[in-house]
GUSE-593339 format. One record per residue (C-alpha): y, z negated, x; residue in three letters. Coordinates in steps of 0.02 Angstrom, whole numbers, plus 50000, padded with zeros to 5 digits. Example, Ala and Ser with C-alpha at 12.3 -4.5 7.8 and 13.67 -1.06 7.14 Angstrom:
BEGIN
497754961050615ALA 499474964350684SER 
***
This chain:
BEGIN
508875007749775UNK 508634990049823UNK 506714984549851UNK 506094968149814UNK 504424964849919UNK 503624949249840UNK 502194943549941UNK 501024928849884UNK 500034918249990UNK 498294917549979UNK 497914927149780UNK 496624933449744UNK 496464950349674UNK 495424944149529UNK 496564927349464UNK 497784940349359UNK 497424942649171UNK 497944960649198UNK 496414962349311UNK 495164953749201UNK 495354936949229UNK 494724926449071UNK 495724911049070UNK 497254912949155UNK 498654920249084UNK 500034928549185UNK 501284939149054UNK 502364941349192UNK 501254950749327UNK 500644960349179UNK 502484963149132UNK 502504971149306UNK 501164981349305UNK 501574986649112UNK 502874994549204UNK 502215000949353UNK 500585004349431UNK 499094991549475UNK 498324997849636UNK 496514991849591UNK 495814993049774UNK 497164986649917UNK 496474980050061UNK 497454970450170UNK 497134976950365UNK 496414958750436UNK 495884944750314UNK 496944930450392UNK 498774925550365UNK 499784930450540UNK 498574945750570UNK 498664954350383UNK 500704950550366UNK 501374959950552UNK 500034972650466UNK 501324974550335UNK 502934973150414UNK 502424986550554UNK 501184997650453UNK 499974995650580UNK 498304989350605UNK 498044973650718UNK 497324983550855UNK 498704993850866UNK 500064980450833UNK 499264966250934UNK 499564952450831UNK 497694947950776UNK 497694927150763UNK 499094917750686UNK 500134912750824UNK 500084926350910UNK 501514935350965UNK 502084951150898UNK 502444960351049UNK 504634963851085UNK 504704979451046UNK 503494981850911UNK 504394992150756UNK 504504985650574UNK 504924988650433UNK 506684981250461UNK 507114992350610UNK 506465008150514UNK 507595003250342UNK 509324998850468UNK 509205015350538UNK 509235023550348UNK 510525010150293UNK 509594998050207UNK 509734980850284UNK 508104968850268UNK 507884950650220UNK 506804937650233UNK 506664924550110UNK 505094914450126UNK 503974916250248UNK 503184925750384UNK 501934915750485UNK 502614925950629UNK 502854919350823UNK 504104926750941UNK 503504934951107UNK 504604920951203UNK 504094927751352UNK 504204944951343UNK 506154941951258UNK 506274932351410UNK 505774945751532UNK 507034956951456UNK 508604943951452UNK 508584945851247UNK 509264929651182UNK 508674920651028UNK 510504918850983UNK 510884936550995UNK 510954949250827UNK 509484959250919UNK 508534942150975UNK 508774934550807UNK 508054950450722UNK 506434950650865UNK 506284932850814UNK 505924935950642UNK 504864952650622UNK 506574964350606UNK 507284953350464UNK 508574944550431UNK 508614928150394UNK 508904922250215UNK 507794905950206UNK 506254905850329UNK 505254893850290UNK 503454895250333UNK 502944883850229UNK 501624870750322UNK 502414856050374UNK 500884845850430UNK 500994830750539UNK 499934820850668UNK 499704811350806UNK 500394827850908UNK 501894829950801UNK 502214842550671UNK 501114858650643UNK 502974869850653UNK 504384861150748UNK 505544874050663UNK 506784865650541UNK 506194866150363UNK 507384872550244UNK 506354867850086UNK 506294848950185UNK 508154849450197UNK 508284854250014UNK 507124841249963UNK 507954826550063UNK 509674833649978UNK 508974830949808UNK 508314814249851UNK 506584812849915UNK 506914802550052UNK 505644803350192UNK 505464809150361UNK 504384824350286UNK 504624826350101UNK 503324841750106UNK 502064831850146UNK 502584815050048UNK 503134824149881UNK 502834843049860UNK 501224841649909UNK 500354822949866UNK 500154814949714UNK 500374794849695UNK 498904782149638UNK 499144764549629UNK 500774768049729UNK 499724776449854UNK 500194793649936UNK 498644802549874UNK 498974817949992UNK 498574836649936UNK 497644839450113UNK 496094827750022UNK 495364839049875UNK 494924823249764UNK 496584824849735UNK 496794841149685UNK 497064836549498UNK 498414825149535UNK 500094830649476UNK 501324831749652UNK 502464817549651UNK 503744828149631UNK 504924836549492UNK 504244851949450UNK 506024860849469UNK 506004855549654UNK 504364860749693UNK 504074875049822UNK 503834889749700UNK 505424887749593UNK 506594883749753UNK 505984900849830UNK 506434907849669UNK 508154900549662UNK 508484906149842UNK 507974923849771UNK 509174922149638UNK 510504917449746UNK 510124931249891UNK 510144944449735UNK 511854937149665UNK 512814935349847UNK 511994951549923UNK 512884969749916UNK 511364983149933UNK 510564992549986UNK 509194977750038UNK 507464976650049UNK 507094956250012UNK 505584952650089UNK 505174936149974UNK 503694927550031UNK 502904912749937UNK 501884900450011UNK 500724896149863UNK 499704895749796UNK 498864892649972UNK 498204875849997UNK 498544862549990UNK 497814862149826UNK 499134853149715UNK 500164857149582UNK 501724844449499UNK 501314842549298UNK 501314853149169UNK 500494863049276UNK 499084850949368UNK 497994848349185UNK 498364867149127UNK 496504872249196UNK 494674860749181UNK 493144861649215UNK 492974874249085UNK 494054888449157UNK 492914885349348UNK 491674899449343UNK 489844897749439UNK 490004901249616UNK 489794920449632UNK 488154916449769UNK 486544919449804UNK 485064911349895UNK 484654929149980UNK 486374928250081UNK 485684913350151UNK 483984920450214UNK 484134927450400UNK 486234930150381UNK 486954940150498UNK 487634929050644UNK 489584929250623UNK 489264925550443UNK 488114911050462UNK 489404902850576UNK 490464901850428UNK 489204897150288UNK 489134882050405UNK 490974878450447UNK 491744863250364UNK 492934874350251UNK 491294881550183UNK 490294866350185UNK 491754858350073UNK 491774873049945UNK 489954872349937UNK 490114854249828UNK 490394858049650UNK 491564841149624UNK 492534850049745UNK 492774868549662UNK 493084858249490UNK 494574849649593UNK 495224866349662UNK 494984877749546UNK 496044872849411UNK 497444867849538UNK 497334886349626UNK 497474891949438UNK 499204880349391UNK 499914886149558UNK 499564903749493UNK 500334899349338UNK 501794892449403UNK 502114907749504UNK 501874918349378UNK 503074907649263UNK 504394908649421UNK 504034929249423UNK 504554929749225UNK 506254919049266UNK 506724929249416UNK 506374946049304UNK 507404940049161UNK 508924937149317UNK 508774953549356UNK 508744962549192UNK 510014949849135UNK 511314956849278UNK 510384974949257UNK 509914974549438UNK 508184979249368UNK 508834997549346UNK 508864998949555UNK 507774988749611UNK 505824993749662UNK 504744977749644UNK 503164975249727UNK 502034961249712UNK 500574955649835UNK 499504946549953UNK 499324943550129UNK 497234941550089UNK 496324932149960UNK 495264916849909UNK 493374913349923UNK 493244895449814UNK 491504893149853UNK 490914912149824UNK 489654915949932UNK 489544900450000UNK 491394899050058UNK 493134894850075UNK 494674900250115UNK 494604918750193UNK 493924928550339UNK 492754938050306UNK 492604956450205UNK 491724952050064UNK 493044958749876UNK 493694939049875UNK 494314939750044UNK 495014959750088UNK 495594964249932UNK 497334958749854UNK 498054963749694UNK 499564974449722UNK 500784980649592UNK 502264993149616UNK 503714996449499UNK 504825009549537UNK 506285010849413UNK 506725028649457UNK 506375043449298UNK 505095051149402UNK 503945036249383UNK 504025035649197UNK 502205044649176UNK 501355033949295UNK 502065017549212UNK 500615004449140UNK 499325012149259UNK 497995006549360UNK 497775018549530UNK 495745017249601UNK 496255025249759UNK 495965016649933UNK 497485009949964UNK 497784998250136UNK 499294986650144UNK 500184997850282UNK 500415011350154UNK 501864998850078UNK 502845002150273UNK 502605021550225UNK 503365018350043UNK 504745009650086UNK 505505023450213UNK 505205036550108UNK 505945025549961UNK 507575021550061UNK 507825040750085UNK 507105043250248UNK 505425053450341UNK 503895041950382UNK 503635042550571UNK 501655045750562UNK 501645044350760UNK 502175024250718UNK 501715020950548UNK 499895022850480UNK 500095019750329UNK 500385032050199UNK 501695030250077UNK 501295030249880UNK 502495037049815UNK 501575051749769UNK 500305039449655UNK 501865032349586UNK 502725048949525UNK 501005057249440UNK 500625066249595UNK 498675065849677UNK 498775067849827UNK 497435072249967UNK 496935053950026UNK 496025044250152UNK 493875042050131UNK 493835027150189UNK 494725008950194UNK 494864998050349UNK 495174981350414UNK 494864971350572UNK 494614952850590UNK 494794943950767UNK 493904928550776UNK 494074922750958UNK 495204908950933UNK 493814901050800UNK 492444885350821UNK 491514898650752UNK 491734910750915UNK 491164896251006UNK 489544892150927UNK 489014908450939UNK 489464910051123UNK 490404924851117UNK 491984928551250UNK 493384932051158UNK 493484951951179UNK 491734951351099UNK 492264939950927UNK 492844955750828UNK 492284960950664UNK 492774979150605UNK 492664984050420UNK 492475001150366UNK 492325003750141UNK 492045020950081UNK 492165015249887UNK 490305011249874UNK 489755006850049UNK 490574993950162UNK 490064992250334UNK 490594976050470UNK 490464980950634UNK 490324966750769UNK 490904970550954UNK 489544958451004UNK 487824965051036UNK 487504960550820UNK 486744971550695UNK 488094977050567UNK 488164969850380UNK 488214983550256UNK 488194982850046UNK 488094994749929UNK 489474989149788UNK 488715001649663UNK 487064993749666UNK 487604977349730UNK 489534975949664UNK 489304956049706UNK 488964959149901UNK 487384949049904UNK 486184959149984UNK 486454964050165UNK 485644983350210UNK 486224983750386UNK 484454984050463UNK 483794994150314UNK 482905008850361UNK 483275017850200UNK 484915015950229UNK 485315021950418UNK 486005039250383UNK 487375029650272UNK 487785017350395UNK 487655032450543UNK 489225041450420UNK 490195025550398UNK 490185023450588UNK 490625041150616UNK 492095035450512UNK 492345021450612UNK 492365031650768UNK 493635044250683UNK 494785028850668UNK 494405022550828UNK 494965039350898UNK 496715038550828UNK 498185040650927UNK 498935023950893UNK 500055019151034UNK 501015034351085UNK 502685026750983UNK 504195033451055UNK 503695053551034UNK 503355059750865UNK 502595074550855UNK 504235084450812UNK 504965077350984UNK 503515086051056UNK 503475100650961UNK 505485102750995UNK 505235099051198UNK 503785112751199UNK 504525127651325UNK 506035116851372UNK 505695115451546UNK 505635135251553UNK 507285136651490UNK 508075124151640UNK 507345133251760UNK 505615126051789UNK 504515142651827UNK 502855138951926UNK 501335149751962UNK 502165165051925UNK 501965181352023UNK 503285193551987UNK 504305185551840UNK 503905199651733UNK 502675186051643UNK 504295177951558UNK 505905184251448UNK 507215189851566UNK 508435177851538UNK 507295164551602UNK 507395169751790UNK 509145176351790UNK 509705163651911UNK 508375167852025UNK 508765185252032UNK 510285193652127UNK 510835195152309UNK 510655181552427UNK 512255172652438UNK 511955172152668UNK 510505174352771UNK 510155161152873UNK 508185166252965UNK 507985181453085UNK 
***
């Protein structure tokens, strides 16, 4: 079995025709999913890039992991998914990227070179490296955003788009009246990128995914990470006037979430992301671009399918496709991600598995909580080997994908730190105190703040569009005391004890007996024999009075 981990950047769960959307089109997700099974409630363990990915790769949630902002470090040491698939035989790529930082300084502390195999590998989250390329290749007066090389940059000056950063001056800009008109500016949005559409992001990932698939013996997991269609908003033609005006639904939003808010979330209702996404001119810009990006993945999906039933790789390989988090476009007055509202937490997630024991399961949709670290889980128990619950805490669904129901968690959850935000700062909180917990039972979701805020809570039965916040209700404090007696059950978790499983222990129980170690006993007859046989006999000299 090879396993092909396709991650998208930034999709909503809802912007798949296979989950109801009503204007786009995407035959080759459904194609998936027509073969495997559409997880209709993943939720990704922290709704921000950096955070929600090491979430994946270590099947662990960011308070047990440690990585809760992008750019921060993933600790040396920390496990993933790579180190668990080496030591079963299955080597593990990356192709795409990762939005990962090295812990420098703790690789420094213990002599571990970036040039070594074991350095290299700590560098990038346990993979190998394929093509990393993570994808934002911004530029100011500071320099660039990443000083990393860019491979896709490379590729693009080698075809011809000659320019310090091509990224920026081509994949991701349009051209009026000979003008850069540059992606970062959303009245540009409906621009086509000055760029072929061949050479565009999406379809070189794809051809580096071809080539991996052709020049790679297996077992592998490919972990191939796209970085649309995350902003910036722009898509090269046919794809840029695919979507109008006509395909932008109303803003899902409601005056009542704008009435008292909680704190946190009132911070970002009035952040400039939000305050940008609340302007229709600039959701009828986005919108439509978000959808061509979508389109053109999904059109880059069907082509890398066709490789691999065309070489009959398809037969081998388990294909999963995801998100690291989702989309707001303007719903509930805002952008981009964060918070725990549907658009944010929850990603679509598809698994094919090509094995005979999935055949019942195939073309159906799963309603389970599932949590992105369950994919860590999967994949061990896919490459042949035993989950290590005392690491990974996740659980693997392979029983979902072979007709199986299995006893299952209550309840879904996902952290979010914000210290590093303008918004921690205008509410005056110290960093240890800008953290948001979420806690969804299926109906009820609860966000705990560890500053000294009332929690949010909605009732998605009565309220499936999250407008109307219950968490100072009094009719509903014996719901929000059980979700945070849930919360407390997590909390309690024994997270961080990695490098004993509980067979170790079991296995070391009574050892210490058996070499000898025999305290507060009074006349040995309280043990087997054979435990105090050499500390029975005649004294080999006497050496006192």
């Amino acid at each position: 079995m090879n396993i092909l981990f396709i991650m998208y950047d930034q999709l909503r769960f809802d912007y798949l025709s296979c989950a109801g959307h009503p204007h786009l089109h995407t035959p080759n997700f459904d194609r998936v999913a027509a073969q495997g099974v559409r997880f209709s409630n993943a939720y990704v363990q922290s709704p921000v890039c950096g955070s929600s990915r090491m979430s994946y790769y270590t099947g662990r949630y960011p308070s047990s992991h440690g990585a809760q902002w992008n750019g921060f470090p993933l600790r040396v040491g920390e496990v993933t998914i790579g180190d668990h698939l080496r030591k079963l035989g299955m080597n593990s790529w990356i192709i795409g990227k990762t939005h990962m930082k090295a812990d420098a300084e703790g690789m420094a502390r213990l002599g571990l070179s970036a040039d070594s195999e074991i350095g290299a590998r700590q560098a990038e989250c346990g993979f190998d490296n394929w093509c990393r390329d993570d994808g934002l290749w911004g530029q100011g007066p500071d320099g660039f955003y990443d000083e990393k090389r860019s491979p896709y940059n490379e590729y693009l000056k080698s075809k011809g788009y000659l320019s310090e950063n091509p990224w920026a001056d081509f994949a991701n800009a349009g051209i009026t009246d000979e003008q850069i008109a540059s992606g970062w500016m959303f009245r540009n949005a409906d621009q086509p990128a000055n760029i072929r559409e061949e050479d565009s992001e999406t379809p070189w990932l794809t051809s580096e995914t071809i080539r991996f698939v052709d020049q790679t013996d297996g077992p592998w997991l490919a972990h191939v990470s796209f970085i649309k269609p995350h902003w910036p908003y722009i898509v090269p033609a046919p794809y840029n006037d695919m979507y109008g005006p006509n395909h932008v639904p109303a803003a899902l939003r409601h005056d009542v979430e704008r009435e008292n808010p909680h704190p946190v979330y009132g911070a970002y209702m009035n952040n400039k992301i939000a305050n940008a996404f609340q302007r229709d001119e600039v959701r009828q810009k986005v919108i439509p671009a978000y959808m061509g990006l979508i389109k053109q993945c999904d059109d880059q999906l069907g082509r890398l399918l066709d490789h691999l039933e065309a070489t009959g790789k398809m037969d081998d390989t388990m294909i999963v496709l995801t998100s690291d988090h989702g989309d707001y476009l303007g719903d509930h007055w805002l952008g981009e991600k964060d918070m725990f509202h549907e658009q944010s937490v929850k990603v679509p997630m598809i698994v094919f598995d090509p094995r005979k024991e999935a055949d019942r399961t195939r073309g159906t949709v799963c309603d389970a909580l599932i949590e992105s670290i369950d994919l860590a889980a999967t994949f061990v128990e896919t490459a042949g080997g035993s989950v290590p619950d005392h690491i990974i805490e996740g659980r693997s669904l392979l029983p979902w994908l072979h007709g199986e129901t299995p006893e299952w968690r209550e309840y879904a959850i996902s952290e979010y730190d914000f210290s590093a935000t303008p918004q921690a700062v205008a509410l005056g909180l110290e960093p240890r105190d800008a953290r948001l917990f979420m806690v969804f039972d299926g109906r009820y979701k609860l966000i705990h703040t560890a500053a000294d805020f009332r929690p949010m809570l909605f009732d998605l039965k009565t309220d499936p569009e999250e407008f109307y916040d219950l968490g100072d209700s009094a009719e509903h404090a014996a719901v929000r005391d059980k979700l945070y007696a849930h919360l407390h059950e997590w909390g309690l978790r024994m997270s961080q004890r990695v490098t004993r499983s509980e067979e170790d222990i079991r296995n070391s129980r009574g050892r210490s007996g058996r070499k000898g170690i025999l305290p507060f006993l009074y006349d040995g007859t309280e043990v087997p024999e054979e435990l105090i046989q050499f500390y029975r006999g005649p004294a080999p000299a006497k050496y006192t009075d």
